[in-house]
N, C-alpha and C positions, 0 to 999 in steps of 0.2 A: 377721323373727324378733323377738319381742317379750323384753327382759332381764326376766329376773326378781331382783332382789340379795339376796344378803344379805354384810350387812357384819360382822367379826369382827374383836374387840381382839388375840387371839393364836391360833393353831392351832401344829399340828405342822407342816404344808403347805397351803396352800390346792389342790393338787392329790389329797393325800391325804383333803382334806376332804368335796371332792367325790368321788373313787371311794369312800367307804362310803357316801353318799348316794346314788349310783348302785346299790349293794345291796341295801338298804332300800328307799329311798323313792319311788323313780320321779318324780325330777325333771322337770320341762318343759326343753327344751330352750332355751336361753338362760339359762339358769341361771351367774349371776356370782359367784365369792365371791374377796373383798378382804380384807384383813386387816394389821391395822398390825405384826405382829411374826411369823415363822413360825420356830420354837423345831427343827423339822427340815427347814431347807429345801433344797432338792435342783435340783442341775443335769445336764445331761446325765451319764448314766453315775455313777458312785462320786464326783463331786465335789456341792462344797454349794455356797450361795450364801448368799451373807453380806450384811444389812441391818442398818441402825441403825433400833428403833421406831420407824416414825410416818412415816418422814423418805422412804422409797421405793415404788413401785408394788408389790405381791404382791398376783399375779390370778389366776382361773382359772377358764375357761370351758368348759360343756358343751355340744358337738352331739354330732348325732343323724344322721352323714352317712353313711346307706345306701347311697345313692347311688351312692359312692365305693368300689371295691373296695379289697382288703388293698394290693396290688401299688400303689395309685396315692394309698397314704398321706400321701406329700411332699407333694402338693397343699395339705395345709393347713398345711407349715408353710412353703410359701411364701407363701401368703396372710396368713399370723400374719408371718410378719417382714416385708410389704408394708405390711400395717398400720401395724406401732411406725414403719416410716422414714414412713408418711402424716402419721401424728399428730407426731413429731419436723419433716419438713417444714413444717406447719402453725406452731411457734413458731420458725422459721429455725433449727432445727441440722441442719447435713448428718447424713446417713447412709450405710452400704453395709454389705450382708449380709457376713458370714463363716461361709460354710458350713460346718457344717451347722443352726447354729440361735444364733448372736449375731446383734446391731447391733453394729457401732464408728462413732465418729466419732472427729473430727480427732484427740483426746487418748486412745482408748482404748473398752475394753469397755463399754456403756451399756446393754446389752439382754440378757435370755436365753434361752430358751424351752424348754420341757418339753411335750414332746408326747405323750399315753400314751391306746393304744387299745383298745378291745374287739373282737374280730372274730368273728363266725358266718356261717357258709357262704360262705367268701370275698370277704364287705362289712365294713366297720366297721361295727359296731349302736352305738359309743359313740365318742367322743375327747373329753379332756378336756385342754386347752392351756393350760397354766402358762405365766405370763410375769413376769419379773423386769425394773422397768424402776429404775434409777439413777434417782433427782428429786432431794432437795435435801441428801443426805451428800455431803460434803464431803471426809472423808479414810477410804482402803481399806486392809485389807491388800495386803501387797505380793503380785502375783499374776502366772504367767507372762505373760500379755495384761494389760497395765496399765488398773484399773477406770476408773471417768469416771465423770460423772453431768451433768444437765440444767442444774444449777448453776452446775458449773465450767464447763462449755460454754459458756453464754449466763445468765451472773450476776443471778438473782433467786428469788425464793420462792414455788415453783408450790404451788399448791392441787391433794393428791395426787387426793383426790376425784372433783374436775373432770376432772381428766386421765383416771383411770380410766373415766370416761363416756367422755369424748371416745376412747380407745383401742377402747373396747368398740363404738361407733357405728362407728370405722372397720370393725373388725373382721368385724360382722355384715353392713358393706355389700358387702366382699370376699366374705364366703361366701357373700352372694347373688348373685356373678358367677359363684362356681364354681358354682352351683345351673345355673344355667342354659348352663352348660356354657363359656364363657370360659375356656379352655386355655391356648390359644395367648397371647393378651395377657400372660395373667399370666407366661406363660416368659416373652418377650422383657421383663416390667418388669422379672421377675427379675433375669434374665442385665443388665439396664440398669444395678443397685444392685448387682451381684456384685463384690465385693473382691477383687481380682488378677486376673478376667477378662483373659486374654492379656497376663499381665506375668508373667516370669521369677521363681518364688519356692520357698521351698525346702517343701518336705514328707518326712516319717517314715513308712514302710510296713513293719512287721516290725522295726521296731529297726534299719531301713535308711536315713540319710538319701538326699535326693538333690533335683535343679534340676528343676522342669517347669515348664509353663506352663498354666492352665486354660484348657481348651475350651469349658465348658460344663454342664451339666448334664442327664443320661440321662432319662428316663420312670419309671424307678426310685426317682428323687433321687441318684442316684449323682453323684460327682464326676469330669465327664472331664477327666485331664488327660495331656497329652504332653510325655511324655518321651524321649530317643534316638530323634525320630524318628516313634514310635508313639504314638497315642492311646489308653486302657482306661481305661472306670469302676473308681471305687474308692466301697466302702461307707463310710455313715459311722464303722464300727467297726474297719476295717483302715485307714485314711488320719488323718492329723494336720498341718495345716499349720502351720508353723515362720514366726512373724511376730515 
């Protein structure tokens, strides 16, 4: 898949950027757009995401995975949060996923992801993956999951640029395993980087807390976890884990 960029000083979203481009224009797929400030930027659901100019990654990438039916959507954002831990691996900072679409390392949230799709006849005909990565801010608002960045992690002044290459390269080399059908591997890397896999931790379902332990993750992207006993997926939209 060959990137096409374009680079922007401010937008509303780099996610938004691209779906009116996606209206319009008929983008090529690989389609990258960057931007040093995003004036509405947005995280999973009704919350935002919060960047100082200049100083963080805002990305967001077009495919075109037909391939892929509606049902088997998780697929890319496991491969997107396989990515951001490839490229964090690459300058030595741990990582592990936090379902259903952070990075955390040792001090906190570093990563975010926005996944948003087009579907006809029960394929995705579009997805466009927003990615929020922490690089060299330094101080966050205070937030339930305490923020982090590349900085405070592993102290120096990444060149956002480069990174964003470097993220994008992992990126499209991942989608080319799932092109050719790599399923399997990618669950067990997943499940390898999964945050609380079979450790006791708590989660909210209905305004309910309560102990389980994750099992794993469905074919759905659902989160299995066991509780009293019994195992049941939970969507990402009825589940909240409590860390």
């Amino acid at each position: 898949m060959k990137l096409n960029w374009i680079r922007l000083e401010t937008v509303s979203s780099t996610n938004s950027c691209l779906q009116k481009m996606v209206r319009g224009e008929d983008p090529p797929e690989g389609t990258v757009v960057i931007a040093d400030f995003q004036k509405l930027g947005r995280g999973q659901g009704d919350h935002a995401w919060h960047s100082e100019k200049g100083q963080n990654l805002l990305m967001s990438v077009l495919l075109y995975p037909e391939f892929l039916s509606a049902s088997r959507q998780f697929q890319l954002s496991m491969l997107t949060s396989l990515a951001l831990c490839d490229t964090l691996q690459d300058l030595d900072i741990p990582s592990l996923i936090k379902w259903p679409n952070d990075i955390l390392t040792p001090q906190g949230k570093i990563a975010g992801i926005l996944i948003e799709h087009g579907i006809m006849g029960g394929h995705l005909s579009h997805s466009i993956i927003g990615i929020g990565l922490n690089v060299n801010q330094l101080r966050f608002p205070s937030f339930p999951v305490r923020a982090t960045s590349m900085a405070i992690e592993r102290p120096e002044q990444y060149d956002v640029i480069q990174l964003s290459e470097q993220l994008a390269e992992k990126l499209a080399a991942r989608y080319q395993q799932l092109q050719v059908g790599m399923n399997e591997p990618f669950r067990r890397e997943y499940l390898g980087r999964l945050f609380g896999l079979d450790e006791p931790l708590g989660f909210v379902c209905s305004d309910k807390a309560f102990t389980g332990v994750i099992r794993g993750i469905s074919e759905l992207g659902e989160l299995l976890v066991e509780a009293n006993g019994t195992t049941r997926p939970y969507g990402m939209h009825t589940l909240k884990l409590s860390i």
